[in-house]
FIVEX-403088 format. One record per residue (C-alpha): x, y, z; residue number from 1. Coordinates in steps of 0.2 Angstrom, whole numbers. Each point is the difference from the previous one (the first is absolute). Example, Ala and Ser with C-alpha at 12.3 -4.5 7.8 and 13.67 -1.06 7.14 Angstrom:
2
east 62 north -22 up 39 num 1
east 6 north 17 up -3 num 2
END
This chain:
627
east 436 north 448 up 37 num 1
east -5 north -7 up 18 num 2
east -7 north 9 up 13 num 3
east 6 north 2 up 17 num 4
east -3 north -13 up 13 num 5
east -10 north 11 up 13 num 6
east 5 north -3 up 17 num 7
east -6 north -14 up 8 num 8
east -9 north 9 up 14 num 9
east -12 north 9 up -13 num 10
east -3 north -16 up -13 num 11
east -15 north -5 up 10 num 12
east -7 north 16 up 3 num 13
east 3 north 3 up -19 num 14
east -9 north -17 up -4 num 15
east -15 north 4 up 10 num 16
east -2 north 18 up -12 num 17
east 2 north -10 up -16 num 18
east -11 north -14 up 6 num 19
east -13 north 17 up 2 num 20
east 3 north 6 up -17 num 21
east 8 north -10 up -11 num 22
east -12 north -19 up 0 num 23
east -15 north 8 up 3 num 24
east -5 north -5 up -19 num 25
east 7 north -16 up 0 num 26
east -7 north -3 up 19 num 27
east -17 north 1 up -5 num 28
east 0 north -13 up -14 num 29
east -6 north -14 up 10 num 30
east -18 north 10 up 0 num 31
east -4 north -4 up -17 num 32
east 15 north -14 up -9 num 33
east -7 north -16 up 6 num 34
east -17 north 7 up -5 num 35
east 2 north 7 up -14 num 36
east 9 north -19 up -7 num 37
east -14 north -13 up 8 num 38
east -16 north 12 up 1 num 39
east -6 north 16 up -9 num 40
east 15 north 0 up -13 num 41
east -6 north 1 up -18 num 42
east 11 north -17 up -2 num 43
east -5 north -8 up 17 num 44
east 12 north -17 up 2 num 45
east -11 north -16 up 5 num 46
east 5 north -1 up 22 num 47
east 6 north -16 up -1 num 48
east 18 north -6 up 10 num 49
east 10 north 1 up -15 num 50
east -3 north 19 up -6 num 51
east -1 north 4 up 17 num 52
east 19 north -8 up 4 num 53
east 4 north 7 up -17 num 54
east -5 north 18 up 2 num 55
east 9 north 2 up 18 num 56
east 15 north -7 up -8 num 57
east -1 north 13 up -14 num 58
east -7 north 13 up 14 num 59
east 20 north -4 up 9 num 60
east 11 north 0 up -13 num 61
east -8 north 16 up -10 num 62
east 5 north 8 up 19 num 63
east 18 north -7 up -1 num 64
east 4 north 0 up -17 num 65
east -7 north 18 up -3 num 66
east -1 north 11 up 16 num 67
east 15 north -10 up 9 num 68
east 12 north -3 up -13 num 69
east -6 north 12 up -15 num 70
east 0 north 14 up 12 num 71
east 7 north 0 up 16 num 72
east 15 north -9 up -7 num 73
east 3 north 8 up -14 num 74
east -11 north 16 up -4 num 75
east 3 north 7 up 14 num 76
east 17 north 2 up -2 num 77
east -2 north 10 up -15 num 78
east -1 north 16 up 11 num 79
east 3 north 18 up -7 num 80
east 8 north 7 up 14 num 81
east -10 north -10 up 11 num 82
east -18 north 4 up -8 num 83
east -8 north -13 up -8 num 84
east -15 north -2 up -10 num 85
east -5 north 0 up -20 num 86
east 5 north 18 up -3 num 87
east 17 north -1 up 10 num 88
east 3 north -17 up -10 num 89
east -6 north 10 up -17 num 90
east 15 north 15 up 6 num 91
east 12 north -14 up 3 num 92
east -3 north -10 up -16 num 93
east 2 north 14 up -11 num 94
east 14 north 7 up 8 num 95
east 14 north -11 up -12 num 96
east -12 north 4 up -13 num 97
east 5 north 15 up -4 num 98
east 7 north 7 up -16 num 99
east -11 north -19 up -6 num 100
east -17 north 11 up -7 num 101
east -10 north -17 up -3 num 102
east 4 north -9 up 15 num 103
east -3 north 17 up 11 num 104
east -16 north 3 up -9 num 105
east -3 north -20 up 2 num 106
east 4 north -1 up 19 num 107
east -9 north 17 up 3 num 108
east -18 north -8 up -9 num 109
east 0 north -15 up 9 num 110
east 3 north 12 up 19 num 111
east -11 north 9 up -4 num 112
east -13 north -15 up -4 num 113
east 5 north -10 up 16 num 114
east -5 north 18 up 11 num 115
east -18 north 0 up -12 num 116
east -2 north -18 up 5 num 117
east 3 north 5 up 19 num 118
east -13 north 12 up -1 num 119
east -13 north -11 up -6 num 120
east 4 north -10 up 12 num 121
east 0 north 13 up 13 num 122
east -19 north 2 up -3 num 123
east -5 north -18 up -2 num 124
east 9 north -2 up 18 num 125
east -8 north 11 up 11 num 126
east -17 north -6 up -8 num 127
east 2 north -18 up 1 num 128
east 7 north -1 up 17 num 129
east -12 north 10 up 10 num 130
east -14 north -8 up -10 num 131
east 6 north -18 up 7 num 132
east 1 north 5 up 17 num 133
east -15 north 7 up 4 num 134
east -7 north -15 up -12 num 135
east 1 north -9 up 15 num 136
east -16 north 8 up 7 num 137
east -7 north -13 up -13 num 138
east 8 north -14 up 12 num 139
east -7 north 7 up 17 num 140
east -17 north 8 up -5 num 141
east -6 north -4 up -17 num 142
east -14 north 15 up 0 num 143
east 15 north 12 up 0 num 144
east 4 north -6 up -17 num 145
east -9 north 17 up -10 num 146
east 12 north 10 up 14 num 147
east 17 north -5 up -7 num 148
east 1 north 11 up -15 num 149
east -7 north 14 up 9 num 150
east 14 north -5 up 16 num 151
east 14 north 0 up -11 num 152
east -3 north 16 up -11 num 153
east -2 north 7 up 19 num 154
east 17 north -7 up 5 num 155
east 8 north 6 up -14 num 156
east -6 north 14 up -1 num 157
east 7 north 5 up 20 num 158
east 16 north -8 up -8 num 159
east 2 north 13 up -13 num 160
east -7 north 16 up 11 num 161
east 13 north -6 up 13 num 162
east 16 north 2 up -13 num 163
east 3 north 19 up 1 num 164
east 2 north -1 up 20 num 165
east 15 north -11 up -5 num 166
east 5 north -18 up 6 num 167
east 12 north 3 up 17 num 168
east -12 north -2 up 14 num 169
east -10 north -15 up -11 num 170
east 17 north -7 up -4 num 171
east 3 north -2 up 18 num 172
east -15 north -13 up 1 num 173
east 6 north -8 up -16 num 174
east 14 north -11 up 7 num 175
east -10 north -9 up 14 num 176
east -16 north 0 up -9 num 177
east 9 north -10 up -12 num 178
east 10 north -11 up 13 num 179
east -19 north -5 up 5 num 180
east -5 north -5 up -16 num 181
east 13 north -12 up -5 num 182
east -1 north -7 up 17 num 183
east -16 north -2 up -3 num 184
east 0 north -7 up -19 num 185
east 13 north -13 up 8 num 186
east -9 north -3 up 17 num 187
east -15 north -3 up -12 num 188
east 8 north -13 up -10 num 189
east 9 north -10 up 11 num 190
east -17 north -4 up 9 num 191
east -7 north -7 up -17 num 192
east 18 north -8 up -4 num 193
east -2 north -11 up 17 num 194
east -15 north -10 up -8 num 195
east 9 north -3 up -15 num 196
east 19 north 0 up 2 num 197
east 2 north -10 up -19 num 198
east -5 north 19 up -8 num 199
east 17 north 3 up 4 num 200
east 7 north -12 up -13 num 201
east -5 north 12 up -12 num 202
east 16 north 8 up 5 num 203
east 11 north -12 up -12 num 204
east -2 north 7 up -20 num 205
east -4 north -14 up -5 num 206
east -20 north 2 up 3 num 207
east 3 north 16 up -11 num 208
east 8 north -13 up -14 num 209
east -11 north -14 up 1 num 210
east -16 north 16 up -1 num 211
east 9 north 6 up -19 num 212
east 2 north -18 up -4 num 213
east -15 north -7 up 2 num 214
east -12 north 16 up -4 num 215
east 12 north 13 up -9 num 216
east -13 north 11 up -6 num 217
east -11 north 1 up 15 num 218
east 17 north 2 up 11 num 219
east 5 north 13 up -12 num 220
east -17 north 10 up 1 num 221
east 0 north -1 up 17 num 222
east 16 north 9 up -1 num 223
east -11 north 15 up -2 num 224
east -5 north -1 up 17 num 225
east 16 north -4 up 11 num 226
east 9 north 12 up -7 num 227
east -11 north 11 up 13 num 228
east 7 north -8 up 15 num 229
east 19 north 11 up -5 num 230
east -10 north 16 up -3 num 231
east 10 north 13 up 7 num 232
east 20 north -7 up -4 num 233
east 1 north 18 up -8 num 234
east -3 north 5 up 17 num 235
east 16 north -6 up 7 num 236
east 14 north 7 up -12 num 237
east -13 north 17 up -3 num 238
east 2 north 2 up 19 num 239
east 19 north -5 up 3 num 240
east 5 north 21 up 0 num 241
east -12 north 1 up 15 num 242
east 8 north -12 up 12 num 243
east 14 north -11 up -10 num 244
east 0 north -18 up -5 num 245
east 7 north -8 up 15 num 246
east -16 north 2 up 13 num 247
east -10 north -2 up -15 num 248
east 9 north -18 up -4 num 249
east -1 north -3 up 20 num 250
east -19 north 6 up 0 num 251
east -2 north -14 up -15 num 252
east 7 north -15 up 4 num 253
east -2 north 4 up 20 num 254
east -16 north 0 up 1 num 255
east -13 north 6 up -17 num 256
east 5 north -15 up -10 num 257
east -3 north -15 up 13 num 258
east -17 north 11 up 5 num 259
east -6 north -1 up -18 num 260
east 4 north -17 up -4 num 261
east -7 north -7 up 18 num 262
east -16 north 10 up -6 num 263
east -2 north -7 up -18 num 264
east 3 north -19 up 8 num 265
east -12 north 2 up 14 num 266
east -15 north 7 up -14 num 267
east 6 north -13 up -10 num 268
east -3 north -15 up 14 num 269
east -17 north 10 up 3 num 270
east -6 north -4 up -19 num 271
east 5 north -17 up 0 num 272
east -11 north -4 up 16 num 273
east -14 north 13 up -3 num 274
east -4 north 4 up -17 num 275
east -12 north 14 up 3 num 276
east 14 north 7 up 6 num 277
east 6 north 7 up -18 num 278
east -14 north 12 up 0 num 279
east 15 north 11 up 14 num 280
east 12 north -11 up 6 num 281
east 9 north 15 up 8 num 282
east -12 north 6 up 11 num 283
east -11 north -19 up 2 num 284
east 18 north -7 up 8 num 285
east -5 north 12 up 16 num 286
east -9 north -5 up 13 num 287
east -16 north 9 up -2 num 288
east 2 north 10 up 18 num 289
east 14 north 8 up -8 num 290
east -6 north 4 up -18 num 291
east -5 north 18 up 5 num 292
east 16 north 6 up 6 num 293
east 8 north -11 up -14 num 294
east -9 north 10 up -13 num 295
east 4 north 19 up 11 num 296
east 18 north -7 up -1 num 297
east 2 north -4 up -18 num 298
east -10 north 16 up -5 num 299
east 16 north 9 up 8 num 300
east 12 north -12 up -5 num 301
east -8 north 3 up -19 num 302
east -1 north 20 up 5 num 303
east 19 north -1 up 2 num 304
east 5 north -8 up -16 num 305
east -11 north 11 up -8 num 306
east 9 north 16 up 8 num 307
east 18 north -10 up -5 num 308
east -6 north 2 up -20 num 309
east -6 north 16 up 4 num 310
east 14 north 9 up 7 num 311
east 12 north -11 up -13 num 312
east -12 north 8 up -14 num 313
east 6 north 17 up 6 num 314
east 18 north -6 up 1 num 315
east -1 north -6 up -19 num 316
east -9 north 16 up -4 num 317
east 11 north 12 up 8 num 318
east 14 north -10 up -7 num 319
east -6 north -2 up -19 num 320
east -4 north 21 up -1 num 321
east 17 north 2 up 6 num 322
east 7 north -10 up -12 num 323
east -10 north 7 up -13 num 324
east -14 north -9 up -3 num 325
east -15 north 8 up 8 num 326
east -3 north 19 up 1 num 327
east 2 north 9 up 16 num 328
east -14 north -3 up 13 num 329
east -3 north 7 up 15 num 330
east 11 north -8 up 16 num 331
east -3 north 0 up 18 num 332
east 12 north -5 up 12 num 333
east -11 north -8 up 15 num 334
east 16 north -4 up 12 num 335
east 15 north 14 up 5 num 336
east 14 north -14 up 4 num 337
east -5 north -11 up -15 num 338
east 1 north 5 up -18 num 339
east -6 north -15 up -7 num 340
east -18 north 3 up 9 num 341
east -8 north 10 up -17 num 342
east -19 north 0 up -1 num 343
east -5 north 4 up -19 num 344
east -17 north 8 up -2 num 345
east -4 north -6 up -19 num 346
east 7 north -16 up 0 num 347
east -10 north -4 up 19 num 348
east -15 north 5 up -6 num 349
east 2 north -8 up -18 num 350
east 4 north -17 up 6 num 351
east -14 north 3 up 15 num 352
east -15 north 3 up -15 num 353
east 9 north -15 up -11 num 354
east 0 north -13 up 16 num 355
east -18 north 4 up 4 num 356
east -5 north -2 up -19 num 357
east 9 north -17 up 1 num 358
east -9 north -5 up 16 num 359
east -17 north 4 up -8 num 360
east 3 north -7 up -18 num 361
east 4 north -16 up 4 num 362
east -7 north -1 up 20 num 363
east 6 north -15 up 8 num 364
east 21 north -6 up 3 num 365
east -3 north -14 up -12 num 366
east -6 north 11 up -13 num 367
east 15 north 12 up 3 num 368
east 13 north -14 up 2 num 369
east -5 north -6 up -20 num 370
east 9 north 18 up -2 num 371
east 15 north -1 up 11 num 372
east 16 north -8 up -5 num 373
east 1 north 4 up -19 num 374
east 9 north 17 up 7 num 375
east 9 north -7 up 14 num 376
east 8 north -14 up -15 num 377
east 4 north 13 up -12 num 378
east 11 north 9 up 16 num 379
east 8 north -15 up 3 num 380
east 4 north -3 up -17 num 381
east 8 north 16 up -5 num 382
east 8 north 1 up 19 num 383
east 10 north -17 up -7 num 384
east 3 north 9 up -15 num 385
east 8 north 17 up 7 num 386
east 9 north -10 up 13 num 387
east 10 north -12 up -12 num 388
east 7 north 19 up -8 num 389
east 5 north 1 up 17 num 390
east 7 north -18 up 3 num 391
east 9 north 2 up -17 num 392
east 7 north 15 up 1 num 393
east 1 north 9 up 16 num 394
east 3 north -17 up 10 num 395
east 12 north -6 up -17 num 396
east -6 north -18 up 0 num 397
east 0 north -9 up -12 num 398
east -11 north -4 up -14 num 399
east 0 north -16 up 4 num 400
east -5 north 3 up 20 num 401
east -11 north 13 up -6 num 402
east -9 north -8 up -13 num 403
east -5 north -17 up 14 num 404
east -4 north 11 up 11 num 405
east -10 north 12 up -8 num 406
east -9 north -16 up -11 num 407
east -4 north -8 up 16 num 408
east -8 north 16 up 7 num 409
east -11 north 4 up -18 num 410
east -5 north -18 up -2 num 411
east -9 north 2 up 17 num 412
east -5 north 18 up -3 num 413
east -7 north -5 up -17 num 414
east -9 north -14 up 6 num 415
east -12 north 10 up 11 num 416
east 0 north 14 up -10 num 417
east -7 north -13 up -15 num 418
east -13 north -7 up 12 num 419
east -5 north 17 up 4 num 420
east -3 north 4 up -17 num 421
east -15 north -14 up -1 num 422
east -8 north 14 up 15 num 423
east -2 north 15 up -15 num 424
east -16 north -3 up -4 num 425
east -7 north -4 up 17 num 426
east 9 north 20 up 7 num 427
east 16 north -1 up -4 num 428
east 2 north 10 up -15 num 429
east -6 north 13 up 16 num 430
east 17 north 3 up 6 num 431
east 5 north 0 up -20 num 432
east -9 north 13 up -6 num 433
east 6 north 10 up 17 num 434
east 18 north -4 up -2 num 435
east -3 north 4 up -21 num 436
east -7 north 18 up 6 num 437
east 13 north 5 up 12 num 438
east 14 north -7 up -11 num 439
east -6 north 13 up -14 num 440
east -1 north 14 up 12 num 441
east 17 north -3 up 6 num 442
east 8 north -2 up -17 num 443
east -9 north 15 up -7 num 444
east 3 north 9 up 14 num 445
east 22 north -1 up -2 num 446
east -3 north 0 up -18 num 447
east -9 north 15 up 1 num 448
east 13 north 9 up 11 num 449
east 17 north -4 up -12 num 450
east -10 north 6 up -12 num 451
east -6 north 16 up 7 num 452
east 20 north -1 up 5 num 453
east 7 north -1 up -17 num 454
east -14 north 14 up -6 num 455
east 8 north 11 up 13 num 456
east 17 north -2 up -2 num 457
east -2 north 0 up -18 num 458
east -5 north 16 up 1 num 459
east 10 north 7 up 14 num 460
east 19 north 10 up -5 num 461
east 17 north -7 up 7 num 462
east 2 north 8 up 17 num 463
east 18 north 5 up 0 num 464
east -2 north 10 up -16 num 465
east -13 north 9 up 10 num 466
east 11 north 4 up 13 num 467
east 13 north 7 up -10 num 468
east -14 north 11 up -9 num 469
east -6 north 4 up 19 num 470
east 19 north 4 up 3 num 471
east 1 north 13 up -15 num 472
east -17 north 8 up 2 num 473
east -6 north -1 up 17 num 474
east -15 north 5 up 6 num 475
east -5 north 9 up 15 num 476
east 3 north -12 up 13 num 477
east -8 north -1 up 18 num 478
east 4 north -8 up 17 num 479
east -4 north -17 up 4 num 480
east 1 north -19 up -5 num 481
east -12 north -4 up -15 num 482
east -1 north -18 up -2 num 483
east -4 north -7 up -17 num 484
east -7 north -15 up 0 num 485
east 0 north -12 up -17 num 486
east 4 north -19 up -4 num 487
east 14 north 5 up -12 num 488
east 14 north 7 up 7 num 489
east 8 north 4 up -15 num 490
east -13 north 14 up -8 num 491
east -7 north 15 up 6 num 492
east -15 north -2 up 9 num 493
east -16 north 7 up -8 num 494
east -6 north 9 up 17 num 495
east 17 north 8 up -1 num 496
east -3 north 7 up -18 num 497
east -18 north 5 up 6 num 498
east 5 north 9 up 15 num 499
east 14 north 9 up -11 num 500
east -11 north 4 up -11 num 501
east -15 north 8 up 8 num 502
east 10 north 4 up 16 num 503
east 16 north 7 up -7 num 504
east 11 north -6 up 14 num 505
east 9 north -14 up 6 num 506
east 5 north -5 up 18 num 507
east 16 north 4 up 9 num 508
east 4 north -18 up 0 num 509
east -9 north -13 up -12 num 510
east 0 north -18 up 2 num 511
east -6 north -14 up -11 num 512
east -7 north -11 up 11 num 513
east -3 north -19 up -6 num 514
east -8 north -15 up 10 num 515
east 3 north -15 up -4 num 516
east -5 north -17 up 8 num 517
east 9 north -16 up 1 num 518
east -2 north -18 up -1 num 519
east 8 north -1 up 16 num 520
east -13 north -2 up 17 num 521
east 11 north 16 up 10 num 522
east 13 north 10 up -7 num 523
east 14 north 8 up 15 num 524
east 1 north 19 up 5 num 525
east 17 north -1 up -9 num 526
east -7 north -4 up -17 num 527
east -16 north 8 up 1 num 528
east 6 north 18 up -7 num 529
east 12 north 4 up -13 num 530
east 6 north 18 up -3 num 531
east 6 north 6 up -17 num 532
east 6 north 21 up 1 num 533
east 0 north 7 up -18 num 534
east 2 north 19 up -6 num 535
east -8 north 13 up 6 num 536
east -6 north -6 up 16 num 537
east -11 north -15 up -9 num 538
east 0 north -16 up 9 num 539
east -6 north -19 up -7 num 540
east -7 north -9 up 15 num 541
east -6 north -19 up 0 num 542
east -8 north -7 up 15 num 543
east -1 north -18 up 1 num 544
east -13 north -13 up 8 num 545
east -3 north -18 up 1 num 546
east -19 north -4 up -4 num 547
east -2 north -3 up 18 num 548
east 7 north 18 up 7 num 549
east -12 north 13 up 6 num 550
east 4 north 16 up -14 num 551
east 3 north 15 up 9 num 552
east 7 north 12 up -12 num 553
east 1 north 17 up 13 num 554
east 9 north -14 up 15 num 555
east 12 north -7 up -12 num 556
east 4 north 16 up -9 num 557
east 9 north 5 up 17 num 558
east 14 north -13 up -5 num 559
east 6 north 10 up -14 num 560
east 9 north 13 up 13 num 561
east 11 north -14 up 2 num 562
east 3 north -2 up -20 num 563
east 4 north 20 up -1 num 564
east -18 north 8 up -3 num 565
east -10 north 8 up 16 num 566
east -17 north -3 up 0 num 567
east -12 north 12 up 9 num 568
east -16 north -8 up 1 num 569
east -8 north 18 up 2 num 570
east 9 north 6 up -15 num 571
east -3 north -11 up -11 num 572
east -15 north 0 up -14 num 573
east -5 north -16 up -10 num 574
east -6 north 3 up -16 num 575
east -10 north -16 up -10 num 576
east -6 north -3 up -17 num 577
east -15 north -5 up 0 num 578
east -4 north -6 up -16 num 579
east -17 north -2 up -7 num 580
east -1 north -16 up -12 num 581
east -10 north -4 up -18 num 582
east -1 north -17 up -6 num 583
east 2 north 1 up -19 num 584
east 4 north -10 up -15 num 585
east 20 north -1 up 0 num 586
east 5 north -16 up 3 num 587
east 9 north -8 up 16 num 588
east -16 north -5 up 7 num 589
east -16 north -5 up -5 num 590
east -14 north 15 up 1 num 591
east -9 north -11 up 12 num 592
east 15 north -2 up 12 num 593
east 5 north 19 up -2 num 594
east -17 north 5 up 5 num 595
east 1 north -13 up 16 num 596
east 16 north 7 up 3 num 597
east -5 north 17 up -1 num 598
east -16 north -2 up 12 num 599
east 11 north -9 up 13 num 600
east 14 north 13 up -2 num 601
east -14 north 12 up 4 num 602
east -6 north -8 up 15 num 603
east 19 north -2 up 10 num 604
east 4 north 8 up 14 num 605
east 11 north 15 up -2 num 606
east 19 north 0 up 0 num 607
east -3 north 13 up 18 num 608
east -7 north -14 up 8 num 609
east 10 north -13 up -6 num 610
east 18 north 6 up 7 num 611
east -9 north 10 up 15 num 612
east 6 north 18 up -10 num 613
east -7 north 17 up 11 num 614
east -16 north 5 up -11 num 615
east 4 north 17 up 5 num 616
east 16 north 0 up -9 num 617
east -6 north -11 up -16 num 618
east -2 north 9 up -16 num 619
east -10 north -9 up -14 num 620
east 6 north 6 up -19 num 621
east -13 north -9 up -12 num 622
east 0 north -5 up -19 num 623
east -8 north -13 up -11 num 624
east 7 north -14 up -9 num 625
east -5 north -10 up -13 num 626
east 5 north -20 up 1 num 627
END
């Protein structure tokens, strides 16, 4: 359950890369919270001593109760083999499901709810961020202000384009870059905390008390808008696999925690002596000698977390196709020594056309923030959730530990997530209706293949019957592997039946090749292939990944020789149906689903692609079928 301590000679190195990768979202939060509460929020809090006390009370314990506690001290240790985030949570929860059909379907809707939710807020991040960092043009010259849409979209854009060279060389930038900002954010507010040194007794909880207390509806609606200052907790646990939780804890409370908080203080000391300040408290707390490097700065900092969402939307992508619940897309690899480096051509260029309609739609970072935080509540809410199947019974706690810890965590969770409801009319049914959309396409799109599944094997004979018929009336048989490839392992593929058919022959050795993919990050060399001989030279092979492996089916065929069957990658032929689909009236689906289904089936990347098969040795048996 614990991952290894690394050595302590790499710890800080490891520290700086997360710092690089891992709080770019949360990291740039000071752009936009403070304003978004006192200034162009759609419910703007009065700047008087009190809200101001109060808010950067609520501002520190929201960081402790939920990122420090919440999910560095316990979600983090809900590793699957040391990969973290909402899918390897989803695979761990429903792991003791099993044989339970309502809780498995149960657990599985609200993963794949929590991964639609981190979409949305994929697209809101990227958007949002940029937009508030070169916002600060505004600050330092005000006739710009017609340039900042037409910035960003230019920013973004480069952001995007720049994705298929892959993020090593960039990635090498990333971890100083970021050591500069924080040190900056903190420099920053200590310098305004010198002039006022009483902000800091908004330290003690109690400000956060007496705020519900005296105004609990204000305090509450304001909610809405603190909840943006622990953007990106996902982050942390999504990027554990990448660099374990030890130099991300260290990363944390060494340094990205104090930084924040020092910033937070220092604008809120600003507001209290300069009240015009609230129109930008981030970028007015600069002395104005250093506001253009300030804003350059930021634009990189925000450039980084925005490449952190999109390379974490490629891992969840990747992951959730594996897993089922995407169809096949086309994958690059943009590093040699590090698989985890994928660029995703759809999903890039998807979330690239749906940040820049966001940027333009709404056009300013206080527009965008009336948006942000309904999704980012929803993943905290069903993270708690899947993590209290974790602590209940895969830790075996107790129901009475589980349920106090879990009801502290969804009383917080809620809390926000209920102030952020208020924001639907003012944008934040946006990330809803997103979340809604992609929700529909991943369930149809599972529901879809078990149906086509069922059809298939429906319809399919028993294979060993087969073989004994094979055995008693054989037919001319040729040299060579042919390799069979079908989801069901137990019937007769149908490109086997069309090849016999129209061919009249069968290979010198036959193997039934079945893939299947785990809810396990990595599967070993030593489980990834199983070898089952039958009569008459058939064989039943299963390879095995975890929804974080590369598939390589001509690589990993080799380890069969060690299971009994020589594979000669020149001598071997893959024959694939390819089946051509019809939506129609039977049930299992609704027509409207079925012909989603049946247009996304259509537009999927082919099997030959998918596990890196020769095309010059593919064969492609079609048929039609009727779901």
């Amino acid at each position: 359950m614990d991952n290894q301590t690394p050595h302590k000679a790499t710890l800080p190195t490891m520290a700086l890369a997360a710092l690089g990768v891992v709080f770019g979202d949360i990291g740039t939060s000071p752009l936009y919270t403070m304003k978004e509460v006192f200034s162009v929020g759609h419910h703007p809090l009065p700047l008087n001593a009190m809200n101001v006390y109060g808010i950067l009370s609520l501002i520190t314990w929201a960081l402790i109760l939920i990122v420090s506690i919440k999910y560095v001290a316990f979600i983090m240790r809900s590793d699957n083999r040391g990969e973290g985030g909402i899918m390897a949570l989803l695979a761990l929860a429903s792991r003791n499901a099993e044989g339970n059909t309502n809780k498995q379907r149960n657990i599985m809707l609200l993963g794949i709810l929590g991964a639609c939710m981190f979409y949305a807020d994929g697209m809101i991040t990227p958007a949002i961020s940029v937009l508030s960092a070169v916002e600060g043009l505004e600050v330092a010259a005000p006739s710009l202000h017609q340039a900042i849409v037409p910035i960003t979209l230019c920013v973004l854009f480069l952001l995007f384009w720049a994705q298929s060279k892959g993020t090593a060389i960039v990635g090498a930038f990333f971890g100083p870059v970021m050591l500069l900002w924080f040190g900056t954010l903190g420099l920053l507010g200590i310098i305004n905390i010198v002039h006022d040194t009483t902000i800091l007794n908004a330290l003690n909880p109690i400000y956060a008390v007496k705020f519900f207390m005296i105004q609990p509806w204000i305090a509450f609606v304001a909610l809405g808008a603190v909840v943006l200052a622990v953007t990106g907790a996902e982050a942390l646990y999504a990027d554990m696999g990448h660099f374990g939780r030890y130099p991300i804890r260290l990363a944390w409370f060494g340094f990205v925690l104090p930084a924040l908080l020092m910033n937070y203080f220092g604008q809120g000391a600003l507001m209290l002596h300069n009240a015009d300040s609230i129109k930008n408290p981030f970028y007015i707390m600069a002395p104005e000698w250093a506001l253009f490097p300030l804003i350059i700065l930021a634009t990189l900092a925000t450039v980084i977390a925005s490449q952190a969402v999109i390379t974490g939307a490629f891992s969840v992508s990747r992951q959730a196709l594996q897993l089922g619940y995407l169809p096949r897309m086309h994958i690059q690899h943009t590093s040699e020594s590090e698989q985890g480096q994928v660029y995703m051509p759809r999903v890039n260029w998807g979330l690239m056309i749906a940040v820049m309609a966001l940027v333009i739609g709404f056009g300013s970072s206080g527009d965008l923030a009336a948006a942000y935080g309904i999704a980012v509540t929803g993943d905290m809410v069903i993270t708690t959730l899947l993590a209290s199947v974790v602590f209940r019974e895969i830790w075996r706690w107790s129901k009475l530990k589980t349920g106090l810890l879990v009801a502290l965590f969804l009383v917080i969770d809620l809390a926000f997530f209920g102030a952020n409801v208020l924001k639907i009319p003012d944008g934040g049914w946006v990330p809803l209706v997103i979340g809604v959309i992609i929700f529909v396409l991943m369930l149809t799109w599972k529901n879809g293949r078990t149906l086509v599944y069922n059809r298939l094997k429906s319809e399919s004979m028993a294979i060993e019957p087969f073989i004994e018929a094979v055995g008693a009336h054989p037919p001319q048989r040729v040299p060579g592997i042919a390799v069979f490839m079908t989801p069901n392992p137990d019937g007769v593929p149908h490109a086997m039946l069309h090849n016999l058919k129209h061919n009249k022959v069968l290979h010198e050795k036959v193997m039934i090749l079945t893939v299947k993919f785990l809810d396990v990050p990595h599967t070993n060399l030593e489980e990834r292939v199983t070898v089952e001989a039958m009569l008459h030279e058939f064989y039943r092979v299963t390879v095995r990944y975890g929804f974080k492996d590369e598939p390589d089916l001509p690589r990993d065929l080799l380890l069969c020789a060690g299971r009994g069957l020589s594979v000669d990658p020149m001598d071997t032929s893959f024959f694939i149906g390819k089946e051509i689909l019809i939506a129609s009236e039977k049930s299992g689906m609704a027509i409207w689903r079925k012909k989603i289904f049946v247009g996304l089936f259509r537009t999927a990347e082919t099997i030959t692609n998918q596990f890196k098969l020769p095309p010059n040795r593919v064969v492609e048996l079609g048929s039609q079928l009727k779901i």
